[in-house]
C-alpha positions in Angstrom: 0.0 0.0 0.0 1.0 3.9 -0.5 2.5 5.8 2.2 -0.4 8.7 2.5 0.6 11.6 3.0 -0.6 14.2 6.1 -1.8 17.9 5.2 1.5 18.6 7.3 3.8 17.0 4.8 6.0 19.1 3.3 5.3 17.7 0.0 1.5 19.1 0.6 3.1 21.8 1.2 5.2 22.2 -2.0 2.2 21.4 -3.9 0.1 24.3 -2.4 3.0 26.8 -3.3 2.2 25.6 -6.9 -1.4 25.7 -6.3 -1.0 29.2 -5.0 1.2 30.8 -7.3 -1.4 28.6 -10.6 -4.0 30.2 -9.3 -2.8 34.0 -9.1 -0.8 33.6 -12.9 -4.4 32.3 -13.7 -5.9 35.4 -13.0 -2.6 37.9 -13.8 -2.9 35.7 -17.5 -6.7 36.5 -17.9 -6.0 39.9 -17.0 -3.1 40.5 -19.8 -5.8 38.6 -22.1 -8.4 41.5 -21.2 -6.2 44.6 -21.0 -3.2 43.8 -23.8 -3.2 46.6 -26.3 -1.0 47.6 -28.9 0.0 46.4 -32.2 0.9 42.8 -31.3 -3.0 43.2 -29.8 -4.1 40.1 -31.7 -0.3 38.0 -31.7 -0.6 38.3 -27.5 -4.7 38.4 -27.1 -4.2 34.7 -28.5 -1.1 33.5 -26.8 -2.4 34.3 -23.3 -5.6 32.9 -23.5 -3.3 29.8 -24.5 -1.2 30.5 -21.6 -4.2 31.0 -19.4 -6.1 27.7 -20.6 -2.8 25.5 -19.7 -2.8 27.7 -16.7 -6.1 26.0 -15.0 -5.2 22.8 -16.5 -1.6 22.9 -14.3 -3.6 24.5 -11.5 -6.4 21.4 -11.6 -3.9 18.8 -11.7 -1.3 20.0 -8.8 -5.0 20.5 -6.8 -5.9 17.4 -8.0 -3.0 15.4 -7.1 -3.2 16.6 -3.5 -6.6 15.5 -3.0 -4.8 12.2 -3.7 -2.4 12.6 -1.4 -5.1 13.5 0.9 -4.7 16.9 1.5 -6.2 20.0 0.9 -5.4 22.3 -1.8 -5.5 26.4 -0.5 -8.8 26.9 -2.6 -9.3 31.1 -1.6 -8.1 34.3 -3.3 -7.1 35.5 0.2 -5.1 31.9 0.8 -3.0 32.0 -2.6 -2.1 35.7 -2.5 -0.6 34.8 0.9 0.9 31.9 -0.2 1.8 32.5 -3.9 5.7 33.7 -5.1 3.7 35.4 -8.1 2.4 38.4 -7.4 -1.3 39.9 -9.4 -0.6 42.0 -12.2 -0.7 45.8 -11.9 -3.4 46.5 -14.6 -1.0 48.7 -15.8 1.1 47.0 -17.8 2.3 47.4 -21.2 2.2 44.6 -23.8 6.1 44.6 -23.5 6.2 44.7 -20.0 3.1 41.8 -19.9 5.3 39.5 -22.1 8.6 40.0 -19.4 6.6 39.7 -16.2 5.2 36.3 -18.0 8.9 35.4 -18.3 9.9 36.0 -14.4 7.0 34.6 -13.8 7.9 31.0 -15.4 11.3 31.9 -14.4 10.2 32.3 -10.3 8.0 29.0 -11.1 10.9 26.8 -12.6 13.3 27.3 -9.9 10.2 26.5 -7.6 9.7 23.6 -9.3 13.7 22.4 -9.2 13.7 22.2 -5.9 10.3 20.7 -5.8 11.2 18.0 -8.3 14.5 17.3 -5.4 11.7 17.3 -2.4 9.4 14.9 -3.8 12.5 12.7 -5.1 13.8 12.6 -1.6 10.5 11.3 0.0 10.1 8.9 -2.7 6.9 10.6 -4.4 8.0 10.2 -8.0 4.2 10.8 -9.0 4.9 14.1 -8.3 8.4 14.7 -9.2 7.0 13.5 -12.5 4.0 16.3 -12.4 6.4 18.7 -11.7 8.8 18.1 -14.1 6.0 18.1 -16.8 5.2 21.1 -15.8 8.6 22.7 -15.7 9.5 21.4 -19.2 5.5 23.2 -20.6 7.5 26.4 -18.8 10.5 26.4 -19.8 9.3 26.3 -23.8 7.3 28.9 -23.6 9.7 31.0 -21.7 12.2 30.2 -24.9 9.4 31.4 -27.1 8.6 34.6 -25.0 12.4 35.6 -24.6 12.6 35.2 -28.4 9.4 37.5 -28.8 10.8 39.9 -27.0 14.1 39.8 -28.8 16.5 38.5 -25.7 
């Protein structure tokens, strides 16, 4: 049988970082979707609703895979902004600026992740190292692909 794993664990805990920060890039991507103007309007208008779709499908699964675990994901706005490393976008933004906060953004996310893949290794959770190392290889692509739309 599984070892199950306590809300206290700090592999639940990892996964609720991820949770956390999912959810607030969630709503930061919706918001760049909404507000992007410019003339790459319909270039970016596209790319982050893509963005935004995989978004909730990486938020859903980390959620998911706690629930498994059988803990519980943070499932509040006030929870995730106190938990989350990403911070909500500005509403201020330009498309420029949009694209690069996207970047730190995966950038903050992937280093996360790193260490996360090392956590669950070390407690033998390679359901989740797996996850996460899914994830981080979905990021790190479309960090290549940003950097390159920004010229970098």
């Amino acid at each position: 049988m599984s070892k199950v794993l306590t809300k206290a664990s700090p592999i639940i805990e990892v996964l609720n970082k991820q949770v956390a920060n999912w959810s607030v890039l969630y709503t930061k991507l919706h918001n760049y979707h909404w507000y992007v103007k410019g003339e790459n309007f319909f270039t970016l208008h596209i790319k982050f609703e893509e963005l935004y779709t995989e978004a909730g499908l990486h938020l859903d699964t980390i959620a998911e895979r706690i629930l498994s675990l059988h803990g519980q994901p943070v499932a509040t706005m006030k929870e995730q902004l106190a938990s989350a490393s990403i911070k909500e976008a500005k509403s201020t933004e330009t498309a420029n600026q949009m694209v690069g906060q996207i970047v730190d953004d995966f950038e903050l996310i992937a280093n996360e992740l790193t260490k996360a893949i090392e956590d669950a290794e070390h407690h033998k959770d390679q359901p989740t190292a797996d996850m996460f190392i899914a994830i981080r290889s979905s990021i790190e692509k479309h960090s290549w692909m940003l950097h390159a739309y920004l010229g970098k």
